[in-house]
N, CA and C atoms as an extended XYZ file, in Angstrom:
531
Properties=species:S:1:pos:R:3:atomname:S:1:resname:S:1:resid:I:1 pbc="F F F"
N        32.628       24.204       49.354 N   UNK     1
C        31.673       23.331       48.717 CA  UNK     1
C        31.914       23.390       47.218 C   UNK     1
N        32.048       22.315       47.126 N   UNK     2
C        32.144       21.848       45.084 CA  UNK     2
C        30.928       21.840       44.526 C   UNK     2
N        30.391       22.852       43.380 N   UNK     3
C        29.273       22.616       42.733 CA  UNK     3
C        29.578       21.925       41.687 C   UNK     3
N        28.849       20.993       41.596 N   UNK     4
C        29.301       19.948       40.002 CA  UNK     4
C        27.852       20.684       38.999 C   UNK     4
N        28.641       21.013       37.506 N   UNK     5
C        27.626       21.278       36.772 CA  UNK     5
C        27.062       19.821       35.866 C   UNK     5
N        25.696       19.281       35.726 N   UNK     6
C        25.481       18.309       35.091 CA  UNK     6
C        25.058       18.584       33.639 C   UNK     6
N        25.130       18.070       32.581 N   UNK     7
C        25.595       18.325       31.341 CA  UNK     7
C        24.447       17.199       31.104 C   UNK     7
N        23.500       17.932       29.928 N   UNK     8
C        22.818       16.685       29.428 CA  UNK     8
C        22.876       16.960       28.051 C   UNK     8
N        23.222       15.782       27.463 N   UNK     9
C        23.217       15.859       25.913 CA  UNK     9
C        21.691       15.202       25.438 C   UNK     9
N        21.236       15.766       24.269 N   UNK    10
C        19.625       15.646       23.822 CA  UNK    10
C        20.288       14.700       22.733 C   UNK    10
N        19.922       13.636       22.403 N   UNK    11
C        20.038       13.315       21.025 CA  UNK    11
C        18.881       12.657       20.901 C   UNK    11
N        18.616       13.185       19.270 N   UNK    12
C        17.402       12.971       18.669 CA  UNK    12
C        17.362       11.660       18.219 C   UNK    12
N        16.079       11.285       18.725 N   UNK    13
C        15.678        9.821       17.709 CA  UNK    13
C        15.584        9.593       16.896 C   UNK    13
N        16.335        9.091       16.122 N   UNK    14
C        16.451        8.575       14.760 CA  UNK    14
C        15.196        7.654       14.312 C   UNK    14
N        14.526        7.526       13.666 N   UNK    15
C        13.131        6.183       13.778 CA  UNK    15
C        13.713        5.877       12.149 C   UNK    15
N        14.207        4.466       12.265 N   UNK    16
C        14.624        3.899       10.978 CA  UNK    16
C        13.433        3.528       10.280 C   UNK    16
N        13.315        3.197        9.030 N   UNK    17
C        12.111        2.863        8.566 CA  UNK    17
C        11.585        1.475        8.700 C   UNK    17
N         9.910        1.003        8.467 N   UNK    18
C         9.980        0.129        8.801 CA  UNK    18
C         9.556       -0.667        7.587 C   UNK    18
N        10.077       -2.056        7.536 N   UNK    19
C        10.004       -2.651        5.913 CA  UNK    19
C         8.844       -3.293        6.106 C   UNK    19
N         7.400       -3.103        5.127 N   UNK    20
C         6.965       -4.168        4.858 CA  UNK    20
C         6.749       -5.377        3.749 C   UNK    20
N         7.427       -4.720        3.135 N   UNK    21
C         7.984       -5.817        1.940 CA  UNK    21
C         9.021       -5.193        0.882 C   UNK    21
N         9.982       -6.145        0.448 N   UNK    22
C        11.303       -5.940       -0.498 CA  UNK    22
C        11.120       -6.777       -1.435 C   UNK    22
N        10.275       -6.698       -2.500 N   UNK    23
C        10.044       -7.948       -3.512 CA  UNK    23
C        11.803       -8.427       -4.266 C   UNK    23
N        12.482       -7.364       -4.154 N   UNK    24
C        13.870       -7.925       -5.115 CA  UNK    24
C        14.868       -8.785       -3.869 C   UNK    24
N        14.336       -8.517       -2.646 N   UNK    25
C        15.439       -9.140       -1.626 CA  UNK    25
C        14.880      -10.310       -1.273 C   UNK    25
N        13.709      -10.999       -1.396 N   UNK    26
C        13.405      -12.339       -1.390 CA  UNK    26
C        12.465      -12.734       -2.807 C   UNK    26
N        12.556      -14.619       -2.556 N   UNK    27
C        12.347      -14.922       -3.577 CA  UNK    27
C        10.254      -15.489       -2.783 C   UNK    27
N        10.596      -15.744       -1.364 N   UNK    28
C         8.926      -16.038       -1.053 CA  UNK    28
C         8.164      -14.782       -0.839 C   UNK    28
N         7.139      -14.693       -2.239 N   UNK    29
C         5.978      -14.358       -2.429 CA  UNK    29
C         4.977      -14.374       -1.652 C   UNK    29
N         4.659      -15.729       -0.752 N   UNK    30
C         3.460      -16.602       -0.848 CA  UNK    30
C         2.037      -15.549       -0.014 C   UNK    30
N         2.541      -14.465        0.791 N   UNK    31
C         1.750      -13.881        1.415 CA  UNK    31
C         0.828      -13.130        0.481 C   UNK    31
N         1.677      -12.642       -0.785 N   UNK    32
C         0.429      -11.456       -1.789 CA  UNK    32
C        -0.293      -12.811       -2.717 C   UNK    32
N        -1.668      -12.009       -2.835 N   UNK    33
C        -2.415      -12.675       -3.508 CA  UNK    33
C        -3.219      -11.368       -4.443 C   UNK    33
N        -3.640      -12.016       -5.792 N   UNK    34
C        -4.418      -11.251       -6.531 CA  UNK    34
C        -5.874      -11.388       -5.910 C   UNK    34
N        -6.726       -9.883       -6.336 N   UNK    35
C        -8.062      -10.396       -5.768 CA  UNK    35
C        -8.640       -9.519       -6.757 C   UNK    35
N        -9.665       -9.781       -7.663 N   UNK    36
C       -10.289       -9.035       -8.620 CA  UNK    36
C       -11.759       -8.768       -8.376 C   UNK    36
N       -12.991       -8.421       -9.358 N   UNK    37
C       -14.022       -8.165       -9.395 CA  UNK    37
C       -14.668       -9.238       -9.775 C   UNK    37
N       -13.904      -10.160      -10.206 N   UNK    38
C       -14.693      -11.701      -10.021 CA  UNK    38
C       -15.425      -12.334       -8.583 C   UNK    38
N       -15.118      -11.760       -7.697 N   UNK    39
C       -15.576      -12.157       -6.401 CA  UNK    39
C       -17.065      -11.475       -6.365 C   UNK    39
N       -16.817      -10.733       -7.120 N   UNK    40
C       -18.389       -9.645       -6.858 CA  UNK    40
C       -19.030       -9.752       -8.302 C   UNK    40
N       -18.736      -10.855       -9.581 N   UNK    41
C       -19.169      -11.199      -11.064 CA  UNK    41
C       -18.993      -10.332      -12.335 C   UNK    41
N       -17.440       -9.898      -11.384 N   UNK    42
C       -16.756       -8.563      -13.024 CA  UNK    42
C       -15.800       -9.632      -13.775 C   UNK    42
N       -15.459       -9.112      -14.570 N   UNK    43
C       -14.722       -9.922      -15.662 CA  UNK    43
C       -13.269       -9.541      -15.581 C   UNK    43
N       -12.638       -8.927      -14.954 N   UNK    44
C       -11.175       -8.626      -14.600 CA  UNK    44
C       -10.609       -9.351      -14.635 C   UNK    44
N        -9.077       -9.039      -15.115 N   UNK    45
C        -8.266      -10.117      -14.767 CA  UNK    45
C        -6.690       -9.505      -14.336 C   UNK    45
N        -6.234       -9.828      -13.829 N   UNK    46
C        -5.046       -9.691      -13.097 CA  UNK    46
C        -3.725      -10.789      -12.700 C   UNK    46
N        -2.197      -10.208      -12.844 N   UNK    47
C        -1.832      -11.563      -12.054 CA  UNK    47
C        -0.463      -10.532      -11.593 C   UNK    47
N        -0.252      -11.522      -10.915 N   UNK    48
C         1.611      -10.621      -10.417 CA  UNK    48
C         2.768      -11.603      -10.845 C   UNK    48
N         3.774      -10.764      -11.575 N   UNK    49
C         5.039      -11.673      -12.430 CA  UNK    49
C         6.108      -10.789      -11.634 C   UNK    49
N         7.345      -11.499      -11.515 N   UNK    50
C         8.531      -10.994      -11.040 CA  UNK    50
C         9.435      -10.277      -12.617 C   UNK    50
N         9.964       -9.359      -12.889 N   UNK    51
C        10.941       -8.624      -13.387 CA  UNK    51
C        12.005       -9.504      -13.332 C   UNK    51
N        12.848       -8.614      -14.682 N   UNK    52
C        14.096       -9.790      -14.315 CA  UNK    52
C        14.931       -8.695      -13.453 C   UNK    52
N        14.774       -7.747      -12.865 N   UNK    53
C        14.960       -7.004      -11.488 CA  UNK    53
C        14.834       -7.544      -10.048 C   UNK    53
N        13.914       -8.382      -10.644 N   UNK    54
C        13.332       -8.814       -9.124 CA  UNK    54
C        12.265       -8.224       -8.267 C   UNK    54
N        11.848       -7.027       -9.339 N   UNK    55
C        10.991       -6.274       -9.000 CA  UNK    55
C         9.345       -7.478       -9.124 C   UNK    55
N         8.162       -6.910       -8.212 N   UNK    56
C         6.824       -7.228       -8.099 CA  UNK    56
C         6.114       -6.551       -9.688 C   UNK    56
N         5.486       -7.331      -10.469 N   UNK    57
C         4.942       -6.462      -11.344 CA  UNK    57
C         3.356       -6.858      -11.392 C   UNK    57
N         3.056       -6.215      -10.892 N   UNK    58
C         1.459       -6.008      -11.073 CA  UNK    58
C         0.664       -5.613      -12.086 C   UNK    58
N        -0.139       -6.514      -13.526 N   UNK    59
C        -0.114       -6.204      -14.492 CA  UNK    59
C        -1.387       -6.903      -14.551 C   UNK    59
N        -3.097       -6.391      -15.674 N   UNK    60
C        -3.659       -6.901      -15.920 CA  UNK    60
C        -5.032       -6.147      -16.854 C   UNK    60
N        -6.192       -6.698      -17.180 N   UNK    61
C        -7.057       -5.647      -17.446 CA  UNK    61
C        -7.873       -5.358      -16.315 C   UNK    61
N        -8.427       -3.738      -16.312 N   UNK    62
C        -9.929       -3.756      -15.425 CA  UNK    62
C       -11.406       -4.024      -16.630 C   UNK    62
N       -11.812       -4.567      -16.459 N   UNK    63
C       -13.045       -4.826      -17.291 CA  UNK    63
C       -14.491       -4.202      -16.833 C   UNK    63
N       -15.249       -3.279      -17.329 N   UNK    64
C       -16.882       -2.426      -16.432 CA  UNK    64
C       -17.614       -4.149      -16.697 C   UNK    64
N       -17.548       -5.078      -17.587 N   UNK    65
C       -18.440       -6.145      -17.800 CA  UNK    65
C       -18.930       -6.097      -16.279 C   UNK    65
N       -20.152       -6.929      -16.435 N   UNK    66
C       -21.086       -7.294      -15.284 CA  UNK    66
C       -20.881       -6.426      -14.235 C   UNK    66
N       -20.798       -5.445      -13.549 N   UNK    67
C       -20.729       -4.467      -12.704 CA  UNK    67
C       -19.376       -4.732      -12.268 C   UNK    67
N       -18.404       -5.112      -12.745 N   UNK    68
C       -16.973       -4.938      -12.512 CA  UNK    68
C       -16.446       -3.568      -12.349 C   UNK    68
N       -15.046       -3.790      -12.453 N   UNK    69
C       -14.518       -2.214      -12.295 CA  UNK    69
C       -12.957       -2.457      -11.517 C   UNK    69
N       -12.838       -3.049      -11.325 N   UNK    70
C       -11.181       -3.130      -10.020 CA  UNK    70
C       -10.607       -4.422      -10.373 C   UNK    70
N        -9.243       -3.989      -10.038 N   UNK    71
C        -7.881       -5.635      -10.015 CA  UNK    71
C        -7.332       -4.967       -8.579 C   UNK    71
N        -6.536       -6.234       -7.888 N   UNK    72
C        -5.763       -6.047       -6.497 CA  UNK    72
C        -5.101       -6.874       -6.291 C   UNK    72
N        -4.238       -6.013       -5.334 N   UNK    73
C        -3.069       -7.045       -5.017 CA  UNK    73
C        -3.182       -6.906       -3.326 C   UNK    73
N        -2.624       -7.768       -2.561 N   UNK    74
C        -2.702       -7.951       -1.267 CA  UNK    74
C        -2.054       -8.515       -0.537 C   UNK    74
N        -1.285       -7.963        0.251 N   UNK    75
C        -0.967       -8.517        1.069 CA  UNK    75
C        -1.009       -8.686        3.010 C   UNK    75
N        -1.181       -9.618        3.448 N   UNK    76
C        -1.638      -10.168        4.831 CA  UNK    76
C        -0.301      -10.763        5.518 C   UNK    76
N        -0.306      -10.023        6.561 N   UNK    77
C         0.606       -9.995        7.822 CA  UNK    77
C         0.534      -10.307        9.058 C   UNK    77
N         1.772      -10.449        9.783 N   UNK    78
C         1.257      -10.654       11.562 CA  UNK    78
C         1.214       -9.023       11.927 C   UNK    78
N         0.461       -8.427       12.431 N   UNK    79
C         0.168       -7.341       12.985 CA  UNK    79
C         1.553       -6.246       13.044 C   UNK    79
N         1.657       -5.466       12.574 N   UNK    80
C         3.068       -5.017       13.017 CA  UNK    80
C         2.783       -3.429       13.434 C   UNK    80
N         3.378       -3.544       14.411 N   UNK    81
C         3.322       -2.213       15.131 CA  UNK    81
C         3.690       -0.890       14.973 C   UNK    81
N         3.228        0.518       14.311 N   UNK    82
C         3.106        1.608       13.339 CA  UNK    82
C         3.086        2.610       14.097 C   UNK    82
N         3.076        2.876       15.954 N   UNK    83
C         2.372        4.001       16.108 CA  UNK    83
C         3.848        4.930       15.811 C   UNK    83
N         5.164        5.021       15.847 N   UNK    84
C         5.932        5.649       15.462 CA  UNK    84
C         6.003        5.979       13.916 C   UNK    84
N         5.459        5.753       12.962 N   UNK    85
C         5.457        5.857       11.791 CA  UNK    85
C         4.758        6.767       11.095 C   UNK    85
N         4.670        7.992       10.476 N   UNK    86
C         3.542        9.162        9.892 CA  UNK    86
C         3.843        8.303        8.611 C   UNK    86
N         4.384        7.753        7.511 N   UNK    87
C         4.337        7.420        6.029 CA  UNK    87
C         4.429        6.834        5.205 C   UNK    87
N         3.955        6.418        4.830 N   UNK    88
C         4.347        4.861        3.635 CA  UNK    88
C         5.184        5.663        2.653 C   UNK    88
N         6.057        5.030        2.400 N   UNK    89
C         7.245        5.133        1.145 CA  UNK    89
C         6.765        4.100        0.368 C   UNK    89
N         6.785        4.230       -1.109 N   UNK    90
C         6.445        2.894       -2.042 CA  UNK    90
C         7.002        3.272       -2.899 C   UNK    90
N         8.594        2.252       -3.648 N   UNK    91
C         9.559        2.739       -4.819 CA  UNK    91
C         8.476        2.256       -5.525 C   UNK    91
N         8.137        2.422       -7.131 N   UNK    92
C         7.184        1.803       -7.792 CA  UNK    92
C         7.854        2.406       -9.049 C   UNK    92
N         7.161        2.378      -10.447 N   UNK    93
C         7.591        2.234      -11.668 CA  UNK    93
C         5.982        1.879      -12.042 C   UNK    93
N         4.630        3.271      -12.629 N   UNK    94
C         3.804        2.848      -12.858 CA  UNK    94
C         3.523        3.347      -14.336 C   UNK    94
N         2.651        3.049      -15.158 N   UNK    95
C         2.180        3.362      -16.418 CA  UNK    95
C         0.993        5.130      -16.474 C   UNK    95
N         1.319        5.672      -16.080 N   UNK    96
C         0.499        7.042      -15.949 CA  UNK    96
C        -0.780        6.953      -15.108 C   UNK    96
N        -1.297        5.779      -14.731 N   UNK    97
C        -2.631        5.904      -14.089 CA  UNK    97
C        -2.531        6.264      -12.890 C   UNK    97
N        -3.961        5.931      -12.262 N   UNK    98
C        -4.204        6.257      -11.162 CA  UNK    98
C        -4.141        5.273      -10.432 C   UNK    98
N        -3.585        4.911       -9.003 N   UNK    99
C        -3.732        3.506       -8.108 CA  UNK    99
C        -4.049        4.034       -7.154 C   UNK    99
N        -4.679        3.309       -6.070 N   UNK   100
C        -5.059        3.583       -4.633 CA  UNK   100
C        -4.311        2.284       -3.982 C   UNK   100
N        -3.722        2.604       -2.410 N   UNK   101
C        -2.958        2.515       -2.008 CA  UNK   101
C        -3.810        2.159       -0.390 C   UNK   101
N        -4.065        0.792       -0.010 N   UNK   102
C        -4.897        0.427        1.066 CA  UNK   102
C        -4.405       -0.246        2.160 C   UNK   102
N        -4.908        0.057        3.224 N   UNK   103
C        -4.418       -0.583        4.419 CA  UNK   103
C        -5.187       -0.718        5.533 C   UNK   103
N        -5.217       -1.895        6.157 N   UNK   104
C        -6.107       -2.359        7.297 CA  UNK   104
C        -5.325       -2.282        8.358 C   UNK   104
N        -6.401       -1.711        9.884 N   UNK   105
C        -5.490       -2.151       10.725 CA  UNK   105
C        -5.598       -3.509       11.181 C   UNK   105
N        -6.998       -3.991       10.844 N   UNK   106
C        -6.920       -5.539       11.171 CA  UNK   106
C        -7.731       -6.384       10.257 C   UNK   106
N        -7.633       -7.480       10.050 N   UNK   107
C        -8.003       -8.313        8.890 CA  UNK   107
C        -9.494       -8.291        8.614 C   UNK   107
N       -10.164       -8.453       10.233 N   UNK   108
C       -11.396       -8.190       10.077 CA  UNK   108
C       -12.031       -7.139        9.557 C   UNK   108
N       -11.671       -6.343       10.137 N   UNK   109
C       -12.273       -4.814        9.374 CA  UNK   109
C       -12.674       -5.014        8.242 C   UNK   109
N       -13.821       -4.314        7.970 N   UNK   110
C       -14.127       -4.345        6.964 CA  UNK   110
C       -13.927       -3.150        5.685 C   UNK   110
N       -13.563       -2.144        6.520 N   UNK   111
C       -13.045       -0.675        5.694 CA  UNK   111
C       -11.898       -0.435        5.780 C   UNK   111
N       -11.457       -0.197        4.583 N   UNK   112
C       -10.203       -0.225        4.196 CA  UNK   112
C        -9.454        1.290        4.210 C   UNK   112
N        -8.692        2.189        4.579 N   UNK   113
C        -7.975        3.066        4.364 CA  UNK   113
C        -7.439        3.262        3.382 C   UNK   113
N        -7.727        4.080        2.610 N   UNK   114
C        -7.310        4.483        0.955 CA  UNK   114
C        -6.852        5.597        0.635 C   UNK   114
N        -5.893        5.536       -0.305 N   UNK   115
C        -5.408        6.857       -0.521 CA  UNK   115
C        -4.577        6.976       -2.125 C   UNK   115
N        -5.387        7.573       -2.733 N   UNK   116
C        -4.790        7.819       -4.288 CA  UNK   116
C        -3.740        8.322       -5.141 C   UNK   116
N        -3.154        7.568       -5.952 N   UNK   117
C        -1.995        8.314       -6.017 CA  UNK   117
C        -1.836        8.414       -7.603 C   UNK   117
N        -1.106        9.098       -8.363 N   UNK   118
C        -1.036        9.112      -10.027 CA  UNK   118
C         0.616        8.666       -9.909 C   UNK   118
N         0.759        7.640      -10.841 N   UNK   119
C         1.909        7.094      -11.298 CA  UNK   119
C         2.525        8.036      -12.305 C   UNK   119
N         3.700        8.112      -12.743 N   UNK   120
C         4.556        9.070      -13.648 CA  UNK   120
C         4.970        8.236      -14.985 C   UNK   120
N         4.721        7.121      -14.695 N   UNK   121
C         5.474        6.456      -16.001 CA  UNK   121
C         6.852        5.834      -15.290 C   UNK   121
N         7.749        6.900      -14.667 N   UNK   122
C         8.622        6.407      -14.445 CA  UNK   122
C         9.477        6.002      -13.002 C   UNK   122
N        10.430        6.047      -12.522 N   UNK   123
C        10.321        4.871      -10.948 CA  UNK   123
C        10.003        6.512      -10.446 C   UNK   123
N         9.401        5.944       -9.207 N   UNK   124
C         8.929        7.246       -8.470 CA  UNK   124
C         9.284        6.756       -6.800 C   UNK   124
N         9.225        7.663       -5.827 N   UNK   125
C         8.897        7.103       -4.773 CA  UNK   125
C         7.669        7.970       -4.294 C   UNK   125
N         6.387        7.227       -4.020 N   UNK   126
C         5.464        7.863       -3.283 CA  UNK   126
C         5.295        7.569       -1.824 C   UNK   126
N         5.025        9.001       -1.584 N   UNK   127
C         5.086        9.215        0.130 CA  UNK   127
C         3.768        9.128        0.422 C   UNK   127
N         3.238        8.603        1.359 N   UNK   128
C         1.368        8.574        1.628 CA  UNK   128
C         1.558        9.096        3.405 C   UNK   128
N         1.057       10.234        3.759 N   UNK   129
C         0.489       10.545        4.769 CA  UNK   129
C        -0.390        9.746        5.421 C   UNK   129
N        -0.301        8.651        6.542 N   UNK   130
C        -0.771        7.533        6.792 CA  UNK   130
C        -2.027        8.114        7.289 C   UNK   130
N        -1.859        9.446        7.674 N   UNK   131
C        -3.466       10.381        8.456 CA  UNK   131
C        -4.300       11.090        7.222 C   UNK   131
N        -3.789       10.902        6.290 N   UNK   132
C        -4.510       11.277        5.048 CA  UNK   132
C        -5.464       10.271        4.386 C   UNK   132
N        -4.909        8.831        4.780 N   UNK   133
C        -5.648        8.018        4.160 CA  UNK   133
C        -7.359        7.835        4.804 C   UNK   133
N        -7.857        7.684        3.833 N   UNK   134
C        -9.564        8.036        4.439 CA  UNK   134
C       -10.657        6.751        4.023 C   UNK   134
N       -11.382        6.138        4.744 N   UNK   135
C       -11.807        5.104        5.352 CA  UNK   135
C       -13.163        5.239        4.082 C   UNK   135
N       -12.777        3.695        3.441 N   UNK   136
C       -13.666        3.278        2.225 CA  UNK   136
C       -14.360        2.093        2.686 C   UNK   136
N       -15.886        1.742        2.220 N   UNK   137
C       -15.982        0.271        2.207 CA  UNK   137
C       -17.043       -0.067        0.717 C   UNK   137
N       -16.670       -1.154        0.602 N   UNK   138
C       -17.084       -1.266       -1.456 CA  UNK   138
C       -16.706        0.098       -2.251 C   UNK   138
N       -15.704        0.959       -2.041 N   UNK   139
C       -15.674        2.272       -2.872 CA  UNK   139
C       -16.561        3.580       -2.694 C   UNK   139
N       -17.066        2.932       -1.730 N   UNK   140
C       -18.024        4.256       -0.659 CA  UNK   140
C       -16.958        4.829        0.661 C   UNK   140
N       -16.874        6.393        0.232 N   UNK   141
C       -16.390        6.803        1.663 CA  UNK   141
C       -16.978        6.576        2.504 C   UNK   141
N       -16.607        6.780        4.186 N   UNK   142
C       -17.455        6.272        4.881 CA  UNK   142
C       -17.697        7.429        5.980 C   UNK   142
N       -18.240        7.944        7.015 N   UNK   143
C       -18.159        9.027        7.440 CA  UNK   143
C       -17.610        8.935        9.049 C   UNK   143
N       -16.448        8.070        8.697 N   UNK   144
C       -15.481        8.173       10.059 CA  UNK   144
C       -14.181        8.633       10.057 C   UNK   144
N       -13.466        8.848       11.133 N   UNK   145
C       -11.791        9.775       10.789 CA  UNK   145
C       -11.391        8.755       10.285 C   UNK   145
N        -9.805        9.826        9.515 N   UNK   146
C        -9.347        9.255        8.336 CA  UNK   146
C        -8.548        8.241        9.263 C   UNK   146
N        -7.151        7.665        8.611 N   UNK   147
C        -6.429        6.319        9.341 CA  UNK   147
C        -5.966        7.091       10.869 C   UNK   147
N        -5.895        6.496       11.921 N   UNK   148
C        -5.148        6.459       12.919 CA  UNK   148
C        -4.972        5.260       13.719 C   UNK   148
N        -4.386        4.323       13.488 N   UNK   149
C        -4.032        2.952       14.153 CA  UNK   149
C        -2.918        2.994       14.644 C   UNK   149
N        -2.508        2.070       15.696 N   UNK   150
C        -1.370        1.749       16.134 CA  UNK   150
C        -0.503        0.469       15.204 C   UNK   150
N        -1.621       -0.422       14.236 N   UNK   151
C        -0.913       -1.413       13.941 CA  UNK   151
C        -1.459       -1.680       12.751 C   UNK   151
N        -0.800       -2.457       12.171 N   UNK   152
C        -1.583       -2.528       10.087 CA  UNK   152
C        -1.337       -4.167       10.206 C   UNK   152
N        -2.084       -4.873        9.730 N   UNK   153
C        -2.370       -5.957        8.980 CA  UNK   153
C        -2.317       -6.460        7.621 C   UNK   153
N        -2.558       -5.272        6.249 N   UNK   154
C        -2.950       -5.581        5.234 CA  UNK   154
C        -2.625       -4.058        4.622 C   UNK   154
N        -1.544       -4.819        3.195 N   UNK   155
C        -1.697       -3.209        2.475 CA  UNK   155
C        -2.204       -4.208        1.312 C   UNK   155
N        -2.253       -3.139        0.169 N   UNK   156
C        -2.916       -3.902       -1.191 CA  UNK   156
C        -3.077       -1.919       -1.814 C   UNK   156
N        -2.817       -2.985       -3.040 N   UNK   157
C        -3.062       -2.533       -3.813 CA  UNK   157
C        -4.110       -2.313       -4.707 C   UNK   157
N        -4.527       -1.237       -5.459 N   UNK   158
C        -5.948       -1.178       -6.095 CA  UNK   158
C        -6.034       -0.371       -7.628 C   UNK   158
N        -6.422       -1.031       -8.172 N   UNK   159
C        -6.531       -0.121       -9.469 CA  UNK   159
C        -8.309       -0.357      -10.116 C   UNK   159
N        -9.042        0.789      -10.326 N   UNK   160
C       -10.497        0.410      -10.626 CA  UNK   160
C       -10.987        2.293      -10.900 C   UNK   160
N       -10.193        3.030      -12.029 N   UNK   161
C       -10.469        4.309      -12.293 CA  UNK   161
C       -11.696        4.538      -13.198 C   UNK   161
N       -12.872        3.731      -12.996 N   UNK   162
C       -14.218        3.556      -13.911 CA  UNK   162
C       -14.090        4.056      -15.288 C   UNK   162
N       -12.960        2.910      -15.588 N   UNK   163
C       -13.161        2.439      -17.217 CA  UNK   163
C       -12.374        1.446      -17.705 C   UNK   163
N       -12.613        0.741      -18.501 N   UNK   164
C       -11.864       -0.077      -19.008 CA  UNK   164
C       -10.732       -0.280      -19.382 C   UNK   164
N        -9.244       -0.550      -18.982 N   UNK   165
C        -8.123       -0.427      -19.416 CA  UNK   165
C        -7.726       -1.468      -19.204 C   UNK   165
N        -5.938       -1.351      -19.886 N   UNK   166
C        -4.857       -2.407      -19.248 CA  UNK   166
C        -3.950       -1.603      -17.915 C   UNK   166
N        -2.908       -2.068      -17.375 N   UNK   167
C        -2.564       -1.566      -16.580 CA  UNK   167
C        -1.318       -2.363      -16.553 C   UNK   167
N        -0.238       -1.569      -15.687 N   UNK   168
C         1.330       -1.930      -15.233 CA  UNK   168
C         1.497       -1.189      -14.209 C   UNK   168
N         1.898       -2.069      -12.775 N   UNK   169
C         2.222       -1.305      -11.862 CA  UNK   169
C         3.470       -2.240      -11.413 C   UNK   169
N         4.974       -1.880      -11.657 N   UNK   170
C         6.018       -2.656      -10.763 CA  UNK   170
C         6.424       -1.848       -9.599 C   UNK   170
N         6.790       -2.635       -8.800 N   UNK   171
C         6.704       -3.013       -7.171 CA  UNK   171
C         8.325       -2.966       -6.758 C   UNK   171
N         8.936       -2.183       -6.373 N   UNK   172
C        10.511       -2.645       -5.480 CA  UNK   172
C         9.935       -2.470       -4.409 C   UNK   172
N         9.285       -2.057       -3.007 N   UNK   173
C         9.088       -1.670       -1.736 CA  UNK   173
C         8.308       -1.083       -1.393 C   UNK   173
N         8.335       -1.551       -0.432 N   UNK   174
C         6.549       -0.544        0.324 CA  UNK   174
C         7.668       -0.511        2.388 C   UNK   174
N         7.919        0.710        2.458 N   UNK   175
C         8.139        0.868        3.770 CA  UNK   175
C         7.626        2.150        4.971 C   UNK   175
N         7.601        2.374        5.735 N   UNK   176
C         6.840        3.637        6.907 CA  UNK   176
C         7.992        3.655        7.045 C   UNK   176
N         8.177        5.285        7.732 N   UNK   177
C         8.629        6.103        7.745 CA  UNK   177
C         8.318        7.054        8.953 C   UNK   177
């Protein structure tokens, strides 16, 4: 009798990253939109300009006028599917402040997943623990677990560190990991 020995090779899964936006590799925008404290009667102002990089530059004032306080950027998607993913990667290039870093799993929702980060001045890549991010609504924590979704809809951006400034935040990529 012939014993055959069977041989199994393990190879590990590689999980490539997943893109949700490359501002220097296309030229359509049309999905991000600015959204400020004018919706709620602050005086902010905000807009997004392209680099001659091609980079996203997110640039504007936050104003406290009329109970203001925040500028944003946003962007809205077809649902894309995350449960393999623990991290947002975001190349960026910010001015020393502070930004928060948001994501929905669905449009409706009304609480947003947030998670803060300090810019260096210079290009950085920040890593966000997608289970770290912790569930806001109007800038109130809220007292439910932090992110765990299978799928995201909406990241955006946020800047509103209660006080009055200017601000610069440029944009090459936002991808999971």
């Amino acid at each position: 009798m012939i014993q055959q020995q069977l041989t199994v090779i393990l190879i590990p899964l590689i999980m490539s990253s997943l893109l949700i936006f490359n501002f220097n590799s296309t030229n359509d925008w049309s999905g991000w939109e600015v959204e400020n404290d004018v919706v709620m009667g602050g005086n902010s102002s905000s807009k997004l300009e392209r680099s001659t990089e091609g980079n996203a530059v997110f640039k504007g004032y936050v104003s406290l006028e009329n109970n203001g306080g925040f500028a944003s950027l946003q962007y809205h998607f077809a649902s894309k599917n995350i449960r393999n993913y623990k991290k947002a990667h975001i190349l960026l290039k910010g001015d020393g402040k502070n930004y928060q870093f948001r994501i929905k799993a669905n449009l409706k929702d009304r609480a947003s997943y947030v998670y803060t980060f300090k810019t260096t001045g210079d290009w950085q890549t920040v890593e966000i623990p997608l289970k770290e991010m912790v569930p806001t609504f109007r800038g109130r924590k809220l007292d439910l677990p932090n992110f765990s979704a299978d799928e995201i809809q909406e990241v955006r951006f946020l800047i509103g560190n209660n006080r009055a400034e200017n601000f610069r935040l440029e944009i090459d990529k936002i991808e999971l990991k």
